[in-house]
N, C-alpha and C positions, 0 to 999 in steps of 0.2 A: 470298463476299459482301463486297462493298464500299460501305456506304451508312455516309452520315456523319450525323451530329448536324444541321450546316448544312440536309444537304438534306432532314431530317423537319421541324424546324423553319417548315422555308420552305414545304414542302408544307404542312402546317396553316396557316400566314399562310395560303396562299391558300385553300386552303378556307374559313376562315372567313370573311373578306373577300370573296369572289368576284373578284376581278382580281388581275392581275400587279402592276398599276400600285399600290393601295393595300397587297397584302402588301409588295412593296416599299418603302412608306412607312414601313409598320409596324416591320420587321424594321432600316431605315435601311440598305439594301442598294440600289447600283444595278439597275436592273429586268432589263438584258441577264444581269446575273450570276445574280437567282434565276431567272430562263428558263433559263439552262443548267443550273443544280439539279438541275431538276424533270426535263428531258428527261435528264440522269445516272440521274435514281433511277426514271425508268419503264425506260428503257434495262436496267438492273441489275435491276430488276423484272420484266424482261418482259412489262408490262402498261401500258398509258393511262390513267394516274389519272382527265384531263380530258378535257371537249370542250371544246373552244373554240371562242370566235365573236368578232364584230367586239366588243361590248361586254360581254362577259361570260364567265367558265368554270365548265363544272357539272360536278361529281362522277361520274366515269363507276359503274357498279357495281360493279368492281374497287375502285375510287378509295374510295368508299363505305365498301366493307369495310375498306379499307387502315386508312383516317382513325380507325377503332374501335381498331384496334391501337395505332393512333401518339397517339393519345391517353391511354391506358393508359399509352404506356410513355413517355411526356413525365411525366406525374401521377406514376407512380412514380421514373422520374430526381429530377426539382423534389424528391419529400419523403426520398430518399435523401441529397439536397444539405443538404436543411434539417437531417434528423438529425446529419447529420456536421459540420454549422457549430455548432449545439448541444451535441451532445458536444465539441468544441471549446474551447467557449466558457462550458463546464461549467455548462450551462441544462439537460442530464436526464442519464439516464447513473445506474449503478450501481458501487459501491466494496464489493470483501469488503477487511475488514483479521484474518489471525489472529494472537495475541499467546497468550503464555503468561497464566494464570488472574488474577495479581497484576501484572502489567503492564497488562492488559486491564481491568482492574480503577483499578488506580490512575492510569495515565500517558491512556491511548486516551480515557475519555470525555472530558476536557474538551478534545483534541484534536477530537474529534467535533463536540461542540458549537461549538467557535471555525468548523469549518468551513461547519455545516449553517446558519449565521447568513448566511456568506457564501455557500454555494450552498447554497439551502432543496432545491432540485429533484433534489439525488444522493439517491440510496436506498442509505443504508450499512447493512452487515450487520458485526457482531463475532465472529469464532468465538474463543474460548478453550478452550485445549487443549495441548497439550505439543508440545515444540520439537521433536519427528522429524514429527510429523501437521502441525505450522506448516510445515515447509520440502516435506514431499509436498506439501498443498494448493496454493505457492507454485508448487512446480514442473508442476504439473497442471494449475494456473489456474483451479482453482478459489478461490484467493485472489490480490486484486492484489499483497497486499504481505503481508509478516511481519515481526512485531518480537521481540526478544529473543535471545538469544547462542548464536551458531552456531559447527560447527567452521570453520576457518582453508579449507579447501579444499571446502566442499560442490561438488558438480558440477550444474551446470543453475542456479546463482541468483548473480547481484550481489548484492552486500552496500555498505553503507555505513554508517559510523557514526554512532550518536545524540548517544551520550557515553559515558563511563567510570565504572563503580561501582566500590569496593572492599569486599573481605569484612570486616565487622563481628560485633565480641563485643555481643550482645546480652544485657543485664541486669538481674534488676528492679531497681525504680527507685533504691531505697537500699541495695544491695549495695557493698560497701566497693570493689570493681573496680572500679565506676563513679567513682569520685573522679578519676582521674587521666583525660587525655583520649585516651592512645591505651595500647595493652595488648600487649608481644607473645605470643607464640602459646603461648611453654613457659610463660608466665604466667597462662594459661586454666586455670581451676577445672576439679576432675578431673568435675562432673557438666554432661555435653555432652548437648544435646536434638542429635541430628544427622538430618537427612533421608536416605530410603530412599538403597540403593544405586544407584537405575536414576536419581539425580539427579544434575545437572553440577557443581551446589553440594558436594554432600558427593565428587563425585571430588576435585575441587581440595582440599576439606580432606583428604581420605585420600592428596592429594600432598606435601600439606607435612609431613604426620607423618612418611609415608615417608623425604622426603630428613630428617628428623632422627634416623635411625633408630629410630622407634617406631609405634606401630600403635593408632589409635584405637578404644577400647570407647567406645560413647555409651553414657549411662542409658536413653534413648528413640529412638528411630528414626520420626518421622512424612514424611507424602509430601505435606503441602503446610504451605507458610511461615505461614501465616495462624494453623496448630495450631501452631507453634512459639511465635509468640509470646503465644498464649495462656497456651502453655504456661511460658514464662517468666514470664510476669506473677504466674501461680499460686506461683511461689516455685520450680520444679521442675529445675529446671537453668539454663544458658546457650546460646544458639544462636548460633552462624555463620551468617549470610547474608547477600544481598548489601545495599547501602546506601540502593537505592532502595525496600527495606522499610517506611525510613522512613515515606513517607508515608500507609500503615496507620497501623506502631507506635504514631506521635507520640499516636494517641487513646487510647495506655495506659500503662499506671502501668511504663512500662521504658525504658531508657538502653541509649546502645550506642556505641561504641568502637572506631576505626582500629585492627585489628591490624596492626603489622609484625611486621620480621625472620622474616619476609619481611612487605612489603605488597603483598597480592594486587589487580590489577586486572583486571576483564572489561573488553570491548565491547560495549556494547550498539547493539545495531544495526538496520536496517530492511531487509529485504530484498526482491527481485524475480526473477523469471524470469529470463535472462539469453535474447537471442538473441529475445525478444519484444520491442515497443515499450511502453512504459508509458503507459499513458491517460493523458487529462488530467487525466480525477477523481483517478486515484492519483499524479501528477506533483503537483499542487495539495497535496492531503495530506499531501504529507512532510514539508512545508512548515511544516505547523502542529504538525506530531506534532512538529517537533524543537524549538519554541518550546516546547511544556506536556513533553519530557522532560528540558531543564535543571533544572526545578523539580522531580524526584521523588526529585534529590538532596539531602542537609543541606546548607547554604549552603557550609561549608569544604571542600565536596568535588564543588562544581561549577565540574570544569576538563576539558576534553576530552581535552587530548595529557597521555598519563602520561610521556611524554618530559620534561615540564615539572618531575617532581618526582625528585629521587635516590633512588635504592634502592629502584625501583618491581619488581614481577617482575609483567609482565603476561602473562594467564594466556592459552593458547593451547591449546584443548577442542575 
């Protein structure tokens, strides 16, 4: 089958019009060119759309039929176009974003809101959940994007960086560690709140123990950062995590503190499908998620390249 665009087009001019003379006014076609159209697309049809006469063409019964078809599938092309100028031009269209609990938590909504002011019409969905279900759903598609620290070589997703955190001695408020501003690691009070072992956070701490030759006992072991720093606040130990805690902690009565020797830094990142193209809703997005993730760091440690600082060991999980 070979019928083109042109010659449905031009068959409806004239139907609805009834002459060659006025579809071809319509259409801004010379009139010899959609006469050969027409006799193309009955020829390829097999059938006489028209009759014709000196001043007039009527719709044969073929024709008839044909014109029901070809207007269906005109109505549908047009809102096919319309939807895809629109998702474009990010007038509708749907955004999943998943983040880890405290990410999702602190950094995404007012990335959200900066966005949903500028496109009120995307319907954004949040899933919070943990960094192996963040990179399936990413690679599934069932999420446009994911945020938070992945390994160095996942397979099936791009990655791009947000910014850089580093690991912090978390303390309450008036604990005598807090005095100085940064703390190294053999100088961590022996009562550690540490996160479960299936966490990324407590590998990199059970790596730097390691290369010291020693082996971390924590007082408590909990599986999300939120109970850590409650739990510091309560007097109960000290916690490790990463920097962008901060903008929970600040609403609690605790301090917290650059550890070097070593000073550990992640990536925190946003990722994608790779090998898929990225909407426009989630192109637009990124945009804003990296303007509200500079701000989840303390002021002295919003720098992106740890190339920028000596003695940096950035961590690679």
């Amino acid at each position: 089958m070979n019928i083109t665009l042109r010659q449905l087009y031009g068959f409806k001019a004239v139907a609805d019009v009834g002459t060659f003379t006025a579809a071809a006014q319509r259409l801004k076609v010379a009139q010899p060119a959609l006469s050969l159209n027409i006799r193309d697309l009955e020829r390829e049809l097999g059938a006489r759309l028209f009759d014709r006469t000196t001043r007039r063409v009527e719709l044969t019964a073929a024709g008839r039929e044909f014109l029901q078809s070809v207007d269906k599938l005109i109505a549908d092309l047009e809102q096919a176009v319309q939807n895809a100028r629109e998702l474009a031009e990010r007038k509708r269209g749907r955004l999943v974003v998943a983040a880890p609990p405290l990410l999702a938590a602190m950094v995404v909504p007012g990335a959200v809101a900066d966005y949903k002011k500028r496109f009120p019409s995307i319907d954004v969905s949040v899933i919070d959940t943990q960094t192996n279900v963040i990179v399936d759903k990413v690679r599934s598609g069932e999420a446009d994007c994911g945020i938070g620290t992945f390994a160095e070589a996942e397979e099936g997703i791009r990655k791009e960086v947000l910014f850089e955190d580093a690991l912090m001695a978390w303390f309450p408020a008036h604990s005598p560690s807090s005095r100085s501003s940064r703390l190294a690691w053999k100088d961590l009070p022996g009562q550690l709140i540490a996160m479960t072992r299936d966490s990324r956070i407590r590998f990199l701490v059970d790596q730097v123990y390691q290369s010291a030759g020693q082996t971390m006992r924590p007082a408590y072991e909990v599986s999300h950062m939120t109970t850590a720093i409650m739990m510091v606040e309560a007097g109960l130990g000290v916690a490790v995590l990463p920097a962008y805690v901060w903008g929970f902690a600040r609403a609690f009565n605790v301090t917290a503190r650059v550890l070097f020797e070593p000073e550990v830094r992640r990536e925190m990142a946003i990722i994608h499908a790779s090998g898929r193209a990225l909407s426009p809703a989630a192109e637009a997005f990124t945009r804003y998620l990296k303007k509200r993730a500079g701000a989840a760091l303390p002021r002295g440690l919003r720098q992106t390249a740890a190339e920028q600082v000596p003695g940096i060991h950035r961590a690679r999980v």
